[in-house]
N, C-alpha and C positions, 0 to 999 in steps of 0.2 A: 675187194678180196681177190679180183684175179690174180694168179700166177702164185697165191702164196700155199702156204703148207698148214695143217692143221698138228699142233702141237697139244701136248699133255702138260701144265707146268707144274711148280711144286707143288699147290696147293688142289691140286687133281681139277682143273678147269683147262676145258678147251682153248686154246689162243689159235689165231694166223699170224704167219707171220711167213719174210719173205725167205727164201731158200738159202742155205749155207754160198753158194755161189754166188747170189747178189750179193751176201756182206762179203764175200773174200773179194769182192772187185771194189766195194766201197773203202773197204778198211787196209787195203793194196797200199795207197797212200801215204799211209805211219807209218814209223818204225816199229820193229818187232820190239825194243827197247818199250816206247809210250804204250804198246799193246801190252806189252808182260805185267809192265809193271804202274800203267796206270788205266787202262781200259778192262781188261780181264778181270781183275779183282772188281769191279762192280755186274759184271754179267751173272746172272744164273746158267747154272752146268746144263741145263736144258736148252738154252735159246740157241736159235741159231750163228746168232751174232757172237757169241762166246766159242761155238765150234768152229767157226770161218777162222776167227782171231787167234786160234790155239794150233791150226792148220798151216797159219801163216807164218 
């Protein structure tokens, strides 16, 4: 668990997970095309990986 963040999700349960900045450097890669329209639609509005993607 180091370096990550504590999150709330839908279902009101703690998660970790790693910081909007590690996915904007992971998810940098795609296009914003594969991220609109085929990565994003599986994320939750919560996760960080959905804010990176929506950023980029």
């Amino acid at each position: 668990m180091k370096n990550q963040v504590k999150t709330i999700n839908h279902l009101g349960q703690v998660v970790y997970q790693e910081s909007v900045e590690f996915y904007k450097e992971k998810l940098s890669v795609y296009s914003k095309d594969f991220l609109q329209n085929a990565l994003i639609p599986q994320l939750y509005e919560w996760s960080n990986a959905y804010k990176a993607a929506v950023e980029l």
